[in-house]
C-alpha positions in Angstrom: 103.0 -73.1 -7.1 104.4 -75.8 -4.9 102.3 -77.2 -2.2 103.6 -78.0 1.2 101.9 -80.6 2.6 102.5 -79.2 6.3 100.5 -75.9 4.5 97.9 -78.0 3.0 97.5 -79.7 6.3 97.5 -76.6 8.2 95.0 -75.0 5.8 92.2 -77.9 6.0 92.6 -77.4 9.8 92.0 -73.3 9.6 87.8 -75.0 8.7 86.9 -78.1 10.5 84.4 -80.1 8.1 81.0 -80.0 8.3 80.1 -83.5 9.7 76.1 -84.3 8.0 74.0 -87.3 10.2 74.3 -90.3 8.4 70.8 -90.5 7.8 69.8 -93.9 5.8 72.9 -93.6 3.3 75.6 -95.7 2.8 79.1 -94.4 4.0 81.3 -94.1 1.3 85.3 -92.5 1.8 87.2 -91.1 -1.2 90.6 -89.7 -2.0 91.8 -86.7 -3.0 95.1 -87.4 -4.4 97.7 -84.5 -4.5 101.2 -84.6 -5.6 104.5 -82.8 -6.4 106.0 -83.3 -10.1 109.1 -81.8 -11.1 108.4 -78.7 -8.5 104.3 -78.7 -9.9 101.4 -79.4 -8.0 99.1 -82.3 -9.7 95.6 -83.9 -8.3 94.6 -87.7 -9.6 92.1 -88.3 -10.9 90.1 -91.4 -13.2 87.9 -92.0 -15.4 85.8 -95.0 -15.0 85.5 -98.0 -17.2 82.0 -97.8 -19.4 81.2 -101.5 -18.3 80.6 -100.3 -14.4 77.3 -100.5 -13.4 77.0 -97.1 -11.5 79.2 -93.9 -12.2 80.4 -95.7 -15.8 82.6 -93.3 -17.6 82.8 -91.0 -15.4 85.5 -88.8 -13.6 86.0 -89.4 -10.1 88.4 -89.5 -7.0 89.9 -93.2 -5.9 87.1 -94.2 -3.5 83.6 -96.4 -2.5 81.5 -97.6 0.0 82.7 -98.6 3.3 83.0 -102.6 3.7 82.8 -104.2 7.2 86.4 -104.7 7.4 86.9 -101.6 7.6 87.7 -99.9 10.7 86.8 -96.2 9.8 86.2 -94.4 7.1 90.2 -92.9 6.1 90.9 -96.6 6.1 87.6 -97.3 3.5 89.6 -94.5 1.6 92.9 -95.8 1.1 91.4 -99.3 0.7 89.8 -98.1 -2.7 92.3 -95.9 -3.6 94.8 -99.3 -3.4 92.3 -101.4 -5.5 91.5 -99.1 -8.2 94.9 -97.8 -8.9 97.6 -99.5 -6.7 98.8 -96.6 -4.1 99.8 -98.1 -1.4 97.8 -96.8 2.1 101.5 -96.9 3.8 103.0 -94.3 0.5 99.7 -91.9 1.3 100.2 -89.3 3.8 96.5 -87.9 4.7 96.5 -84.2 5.3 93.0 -83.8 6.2 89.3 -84.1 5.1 87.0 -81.9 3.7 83.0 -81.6 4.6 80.6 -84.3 4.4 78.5 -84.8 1.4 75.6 -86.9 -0.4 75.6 -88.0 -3.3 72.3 -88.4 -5.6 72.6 -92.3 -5.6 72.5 -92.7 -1.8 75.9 -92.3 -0.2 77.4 -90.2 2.4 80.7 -89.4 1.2 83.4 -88.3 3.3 86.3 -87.1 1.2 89.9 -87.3 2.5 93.1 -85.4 1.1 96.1 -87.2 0.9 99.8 -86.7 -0.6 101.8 -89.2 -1.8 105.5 -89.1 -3.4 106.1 -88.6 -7.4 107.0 -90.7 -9.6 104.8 -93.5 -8.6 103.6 -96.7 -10.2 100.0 -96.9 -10.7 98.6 -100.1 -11.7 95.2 -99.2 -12.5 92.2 -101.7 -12.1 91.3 -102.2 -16.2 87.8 -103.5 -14.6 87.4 -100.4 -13.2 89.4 -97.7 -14.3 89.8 -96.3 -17.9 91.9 -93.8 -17.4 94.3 -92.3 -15.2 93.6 -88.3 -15.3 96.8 -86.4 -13.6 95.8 -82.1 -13.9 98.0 -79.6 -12.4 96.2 -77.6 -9.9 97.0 -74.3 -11.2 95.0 -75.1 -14.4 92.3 -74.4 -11.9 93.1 -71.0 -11.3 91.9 -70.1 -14.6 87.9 -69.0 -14.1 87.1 -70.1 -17.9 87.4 -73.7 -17.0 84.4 -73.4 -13.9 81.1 -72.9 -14.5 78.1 -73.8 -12.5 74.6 -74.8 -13.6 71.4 -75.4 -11.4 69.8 -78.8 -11.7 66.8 -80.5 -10.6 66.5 -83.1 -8.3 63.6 -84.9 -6.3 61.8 -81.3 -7.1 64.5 -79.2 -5.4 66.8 -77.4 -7.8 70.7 -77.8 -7.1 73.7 -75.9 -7.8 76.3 -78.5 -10.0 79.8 -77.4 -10.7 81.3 -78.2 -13.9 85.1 -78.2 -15.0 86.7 -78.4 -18.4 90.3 -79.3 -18.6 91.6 -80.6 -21.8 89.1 -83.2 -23.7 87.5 -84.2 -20.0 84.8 -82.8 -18.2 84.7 -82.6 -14.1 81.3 -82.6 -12.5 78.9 -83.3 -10.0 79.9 -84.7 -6.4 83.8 -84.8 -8.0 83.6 -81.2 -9.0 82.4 -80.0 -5.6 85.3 -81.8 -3.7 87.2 -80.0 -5.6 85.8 -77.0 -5.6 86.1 -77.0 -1.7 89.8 -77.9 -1.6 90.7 -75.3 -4.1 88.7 -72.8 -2.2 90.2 -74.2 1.2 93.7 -73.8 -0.1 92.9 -70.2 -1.9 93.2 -71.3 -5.1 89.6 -70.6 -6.3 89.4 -68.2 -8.7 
């Protein structure tokens, strides 16, 4: 499989995200980070440090709330994905976004997809980031590693995605970004 970021782009055009009202959350941008390796398509992701306050070990995309220097919400984006593991904003090429979402601990988080070029650097923030998590996106073809469960929250019950690669386990908010990109770019199983 090999990517083209012109297709990916065109793709994440075919839908236009669903845009939610802010409501009384606090806007928060992340990054999905897509690359080519030796002809193979990756995603990024990390694993957060256990001595965070919120999220603590964790899988997630590069990405937080939105600080008053920033002028939108691409920019909050790329501003975390710098900090946490030292991708330059100039070396990421967005594509496109996906829909709108909320997260159980108050944010609404608009993710963004982005390509940058292989091999890179990283200089991951040790106060922040564990571990740097890079999966080829065919492994997410296979239907064995997706399974979804219904959970309970604030008395409604919700579906949460769940996926398995290796010794780490995707889920929640991170698993349903995902979900939509690999169903945006046909790739769900």
């Amino acid at each position: 499989m090999n990517l083209d970021p012109g297709r990916v782009r065109q793709a994440l055009a075919r839908q236009p995200p669903r845009r939610l009202p802010p409501e009384d959350l606090r806007p928060a941008a992340v990054l999905v980070p897509l690359y080519n390796r030796e002809g193979e398509d990756y995603v990024l992701f990390t694993r957060r440090t256990e001595r965070l306050r919120h999220h603590r070990g964790e899988i997630s995309f590069p990405g937080g709330r939105r600080e008053l220097d920033d002028c939108d919400l691409v920019t909050t984006a790329l501003r975390e994905t710098r900090e946490e593991l030292g991708i330059a904003p100039d070396d990421v090429r967005i594509l496109g976004r996906l829909d709108d979402f909320f997260s159980v601990y108050g944010y609404h988080v608009t993710p963004y997809v982005g390509f940058f070029p292989w091999p890179y650097s990283f200089q991951a923030d040790p106060g922040e980031i564990a571990e740097i998590i890079e999966v080829p996106l065919a492994r997410f073809r296979d239907p064995a590693i997706h399974r979804q469960e219904d959970w309970r929250h604030r008395g409604r019950v919700h579906p949460v995605d769940f996926y398995s690669v290796d010794h780490h386990e995707i889920w929640g908010l991170t698993a349903a970004i995902l979900r939509q990109l690999l169903q945006r770019l046909g790739l769900a199983h």
